[in-house]
C-alpha positions in Angstrom: 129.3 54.3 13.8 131.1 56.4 11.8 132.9 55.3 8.2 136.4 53.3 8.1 138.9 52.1 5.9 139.8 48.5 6.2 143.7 47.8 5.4 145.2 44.6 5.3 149.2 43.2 5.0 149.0 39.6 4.2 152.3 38.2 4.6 154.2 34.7 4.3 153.9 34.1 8.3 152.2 36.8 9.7 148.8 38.9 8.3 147.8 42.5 9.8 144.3 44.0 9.4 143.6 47.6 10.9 140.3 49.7 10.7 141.3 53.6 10.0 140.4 56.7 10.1 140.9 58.8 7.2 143.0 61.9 8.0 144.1 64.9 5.8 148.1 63.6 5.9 147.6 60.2 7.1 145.2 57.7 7.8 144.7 57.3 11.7 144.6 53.5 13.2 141.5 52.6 14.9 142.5 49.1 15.7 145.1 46.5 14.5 144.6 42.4 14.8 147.4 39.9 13.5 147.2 36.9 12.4 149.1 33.7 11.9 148.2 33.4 8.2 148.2 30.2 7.6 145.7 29.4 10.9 143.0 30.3 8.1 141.7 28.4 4.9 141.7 32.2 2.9 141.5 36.0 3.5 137.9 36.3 3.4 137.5 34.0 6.7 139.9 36.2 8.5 138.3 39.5 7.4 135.4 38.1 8.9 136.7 36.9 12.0 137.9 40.7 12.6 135.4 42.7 11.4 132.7 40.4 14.1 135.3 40.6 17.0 135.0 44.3 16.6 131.4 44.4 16.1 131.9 46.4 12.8 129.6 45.8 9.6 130.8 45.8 6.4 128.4 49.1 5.7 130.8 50.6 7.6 133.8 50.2 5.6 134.5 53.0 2.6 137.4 51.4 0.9 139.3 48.5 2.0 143.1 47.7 -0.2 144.8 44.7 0.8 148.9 43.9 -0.1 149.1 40.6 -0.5 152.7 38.9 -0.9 152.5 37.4 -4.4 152.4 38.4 -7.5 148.4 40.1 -8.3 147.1 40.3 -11.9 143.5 41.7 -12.6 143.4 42.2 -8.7 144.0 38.2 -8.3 147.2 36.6 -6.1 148.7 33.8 -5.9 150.7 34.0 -2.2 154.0 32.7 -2.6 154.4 30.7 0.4 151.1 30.6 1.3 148.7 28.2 -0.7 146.4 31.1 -1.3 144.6 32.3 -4.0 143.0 35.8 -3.2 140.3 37.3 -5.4 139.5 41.1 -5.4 136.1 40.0 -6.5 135.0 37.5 -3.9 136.0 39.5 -0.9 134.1 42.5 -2.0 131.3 39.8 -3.1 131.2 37.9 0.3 132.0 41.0 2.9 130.4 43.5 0.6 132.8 46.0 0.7 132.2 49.3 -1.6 135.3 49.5 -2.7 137.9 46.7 -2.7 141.3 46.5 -4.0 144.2 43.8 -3.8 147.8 44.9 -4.7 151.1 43.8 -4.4 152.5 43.7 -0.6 155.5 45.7 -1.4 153.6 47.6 -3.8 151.0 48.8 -0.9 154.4 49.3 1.5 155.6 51.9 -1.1 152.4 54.1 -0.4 153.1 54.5 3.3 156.8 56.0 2.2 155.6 59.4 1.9 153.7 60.1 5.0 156.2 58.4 8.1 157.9 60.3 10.0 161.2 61.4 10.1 161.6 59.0 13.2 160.4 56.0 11.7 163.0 56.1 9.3 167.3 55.6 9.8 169.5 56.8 7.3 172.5 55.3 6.6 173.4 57.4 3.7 171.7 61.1 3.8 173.0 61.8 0.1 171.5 64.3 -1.9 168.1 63.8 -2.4 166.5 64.7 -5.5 162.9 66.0 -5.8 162.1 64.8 -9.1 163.5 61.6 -8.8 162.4 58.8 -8.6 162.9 55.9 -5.4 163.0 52.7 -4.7 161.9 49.9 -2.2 163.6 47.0 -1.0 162.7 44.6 2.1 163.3 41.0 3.3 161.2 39.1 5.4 160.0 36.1 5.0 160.4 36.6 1.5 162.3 39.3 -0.4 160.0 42.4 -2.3 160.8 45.1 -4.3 159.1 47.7 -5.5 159.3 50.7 -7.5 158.3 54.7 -6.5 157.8 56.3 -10.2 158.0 60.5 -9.9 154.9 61.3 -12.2 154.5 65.2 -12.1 155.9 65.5 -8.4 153.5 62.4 -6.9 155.2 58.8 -6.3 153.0 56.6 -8.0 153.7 52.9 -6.8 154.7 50.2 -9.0 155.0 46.6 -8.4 158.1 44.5 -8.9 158.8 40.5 -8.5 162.6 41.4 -8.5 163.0 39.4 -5.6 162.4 36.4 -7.6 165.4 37.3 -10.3 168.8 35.3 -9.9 171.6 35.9 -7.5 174.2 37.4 -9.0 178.1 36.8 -6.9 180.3 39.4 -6.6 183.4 38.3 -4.6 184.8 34.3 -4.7 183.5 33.3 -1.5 179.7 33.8 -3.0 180.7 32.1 -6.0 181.3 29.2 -3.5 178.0 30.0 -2.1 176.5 30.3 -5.3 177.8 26.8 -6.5 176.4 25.3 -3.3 173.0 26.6 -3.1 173.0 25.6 -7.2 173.7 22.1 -6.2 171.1 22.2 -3.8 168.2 24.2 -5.2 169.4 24.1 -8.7 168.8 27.8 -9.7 169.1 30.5 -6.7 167.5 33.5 -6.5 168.1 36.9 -4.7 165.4 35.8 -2.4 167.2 32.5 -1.4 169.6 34.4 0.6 167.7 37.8 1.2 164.8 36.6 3.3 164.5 34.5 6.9 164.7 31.2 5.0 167.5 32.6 2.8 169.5 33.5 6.5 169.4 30.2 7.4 171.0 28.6 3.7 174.0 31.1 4.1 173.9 30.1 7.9 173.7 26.5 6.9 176.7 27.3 3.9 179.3 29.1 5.9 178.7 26.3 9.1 179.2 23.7 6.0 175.6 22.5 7.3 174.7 21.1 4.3 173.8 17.6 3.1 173.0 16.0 0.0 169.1 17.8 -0.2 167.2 20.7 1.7 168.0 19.8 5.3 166.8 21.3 9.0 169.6 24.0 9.9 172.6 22.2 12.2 173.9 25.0 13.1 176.6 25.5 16.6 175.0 25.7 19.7 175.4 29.6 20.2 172.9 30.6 17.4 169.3 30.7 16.5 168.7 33.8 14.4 170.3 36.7 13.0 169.9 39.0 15.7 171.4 36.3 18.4 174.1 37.4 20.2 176.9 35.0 18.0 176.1 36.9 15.3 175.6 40.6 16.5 178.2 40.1 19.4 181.2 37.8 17.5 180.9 34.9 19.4 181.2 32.7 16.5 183.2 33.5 13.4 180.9 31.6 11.2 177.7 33.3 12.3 180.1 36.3 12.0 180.9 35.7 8.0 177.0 34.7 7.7 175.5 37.9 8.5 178.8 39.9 7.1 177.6 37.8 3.6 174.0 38.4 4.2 174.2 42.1 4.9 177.0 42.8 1.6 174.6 40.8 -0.6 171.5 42.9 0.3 173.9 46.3 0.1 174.3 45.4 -3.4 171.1 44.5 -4.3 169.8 47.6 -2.8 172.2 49.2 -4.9 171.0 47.7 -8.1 167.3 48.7 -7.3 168.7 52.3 -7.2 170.2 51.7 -10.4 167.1 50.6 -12.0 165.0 52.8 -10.6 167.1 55.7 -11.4 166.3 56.2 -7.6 167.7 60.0 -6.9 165.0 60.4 -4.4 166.1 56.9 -2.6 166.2 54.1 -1.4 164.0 52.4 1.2 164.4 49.0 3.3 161.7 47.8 4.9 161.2 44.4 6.0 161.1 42.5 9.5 164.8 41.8 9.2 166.5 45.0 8.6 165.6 46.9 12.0 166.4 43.5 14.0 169.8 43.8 12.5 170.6 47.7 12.5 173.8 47.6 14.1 175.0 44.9 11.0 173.6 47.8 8.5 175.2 50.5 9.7 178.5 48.7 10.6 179.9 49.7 6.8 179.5 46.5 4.6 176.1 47.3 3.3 176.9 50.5 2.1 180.6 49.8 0.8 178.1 47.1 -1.0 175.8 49.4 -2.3 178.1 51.9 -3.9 180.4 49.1 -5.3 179.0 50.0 -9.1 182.1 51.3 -11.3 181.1 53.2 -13.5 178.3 54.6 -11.3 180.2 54.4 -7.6 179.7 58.2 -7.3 176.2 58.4 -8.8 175.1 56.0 -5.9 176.6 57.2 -3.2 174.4 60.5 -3.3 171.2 58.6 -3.1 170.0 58.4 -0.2 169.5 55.1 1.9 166.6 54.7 4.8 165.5 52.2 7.0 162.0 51.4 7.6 161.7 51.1 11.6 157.7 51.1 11.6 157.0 47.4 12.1 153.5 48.2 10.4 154.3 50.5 7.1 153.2 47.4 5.0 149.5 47.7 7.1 150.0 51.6 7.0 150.7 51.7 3.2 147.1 49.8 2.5 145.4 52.5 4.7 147.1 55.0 2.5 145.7 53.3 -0.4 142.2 52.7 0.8 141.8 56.6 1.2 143.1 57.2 -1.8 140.5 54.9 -3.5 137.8 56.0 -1.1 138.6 60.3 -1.9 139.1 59.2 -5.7 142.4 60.6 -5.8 
């Protein structure tokens, strides 16, 4: 059997190992399993579990890089909303890998940005990119990542970011009232508690005045169940309406302040499982009128360019791109 790379995106809900091939431009899937994440006590258990369905030894595996949503210091995480604690040196311990590395989720998404194709990507603001700039990522999910593309001598070299974690800052007096409510509830908010799934469902829960005197199950009206639902996407309900209008401004503007901090002339990226289930939302005009919204800076902004990520597995990808650049010793 010839070598692979092992990659691995270990979400909140959802984890995806793949075995690749290493290619020239971009590594090639062999085969991709998911996983429930929490149906297993840890990573290494579920590496296992793949690696023996596939009848593939660990003497087989080159490199193997696994983004992990959490923060990762010395190659350890912490998930967020996962209560696991994953070791770069006890998986390449117990599955005797040759070379192992754990990095941030978003982080290992930001590798795969410059090798997909031009139709795994959707613009919604072409600008004018700049080749020695540097770019940005952005992408809600079950949580909410960013991550930064630094331009070292040409190369993007990925840099990890818990930005998602910083507080929510209102723009227009209807936040504020959101604001004031999800302070009451949660005591401080984050950007995260309203771009992410579970942050959907508190500005679902605030504009349907849902909520009660704690964290409560969603009572929402009877024509919803997610963003992408038809009351939403469709207007079949004004307050599903003003919940995804308020979602999709707030992660314009966040997007926008990525691109500021990054100095992002070369882009902007979202990625995420949310953004491509609500494409019509982005592109309707909020999120960008959001994004460019930064007096002094309106027209610096609206030249950089804005993509969305439509490959459901860039996160998985990004980890392959990793693991062959460990495994070459680029």
């Amino acid at each position: 059997m010839s070598a692979m790379l092992l990659a691995g995106d270990v979400g909140g809900t959802k984890t995806l190992l793949g075995l690749f091939m290493e290619k020239p431009d971009r590594p090639s899937a062999i085969d991709v399993g998911e996983f429930v994440t929490l149906d297993h006590s840890g990573l290494e258990p579920m590496i296992e579990s793949f690696l023996q369905s596939r009848q593939v030894e660990s003497r087989h595996i080159t490199a193997a890089s696994f983004g992990v949503a959490g923060a990762v210091t010395d190659e350890i995480a912490r998930l967020t909303n996962v209560p696991w604690r994953v070791d770069c040196a006890s998986v390449a311990e117990r599955l005797g890998f040759k070379r192992t590395h754990v990095l941030n989720d978003l982080e290992a998404l930001a590798y795969a940005v410059t090798v997909l194709e031009a139709d795994e990507l959707k613009m919604l603001q072409r600008g004018v990119p700049h080749p020695k700039g540097n770019a940005a990522l952005i992408a809600a999910g079950t949580g909410l990542g960013e991550a930064l593309l630094h331009n070292v001598n040409g190369r993007f070299v990925p840099g990890a970011s818990e930005g998602g974690h910083a507080d929510f800052a209102a723009r227009t007096p209807r936040e504020i009232e959101m604001l004031r409510e999800l302070a009451r509830i949660f005591g401080r908010v984050s950007v995260e508690a309203i771009l992410s799934g579970p942050g959907l469902v508190n500005v679902y829960q605030f504009t349907h005045e849902a909520f009660g005197t704690g964290p409560m199950p969603v009572r929402l009206c009877s024509a919803v169940g997610s963003a992408s639902d038809p009351a939403a996407m469709e207007g079949l309900c004004d307050r599903c309406v003003e919940a995804l209008d308020i979602f999709v401004s707030v992660y314009g503007a966040e997007s926008g302040n990525i691109a500021l901090r990054a100095v992002a002339t070369a882009g902007v990226y979202v990625g995420g499982g949310i953004a491509p289930k609500i494409l019509p939302a982005l592109e309707s005009g909020l999120f960008l009128e959001a994004f460019r919204a930064k007096e002094p800076m309106a027209d610096y902004v609206a030249t950089i360019p804005v993509a969305v990520i439509l490959n459901p597995d860039a996160g998985l990808l990004g980890a392959a791109v990793h693991a062959q650049h460990v495994s070459v010793g680029a």
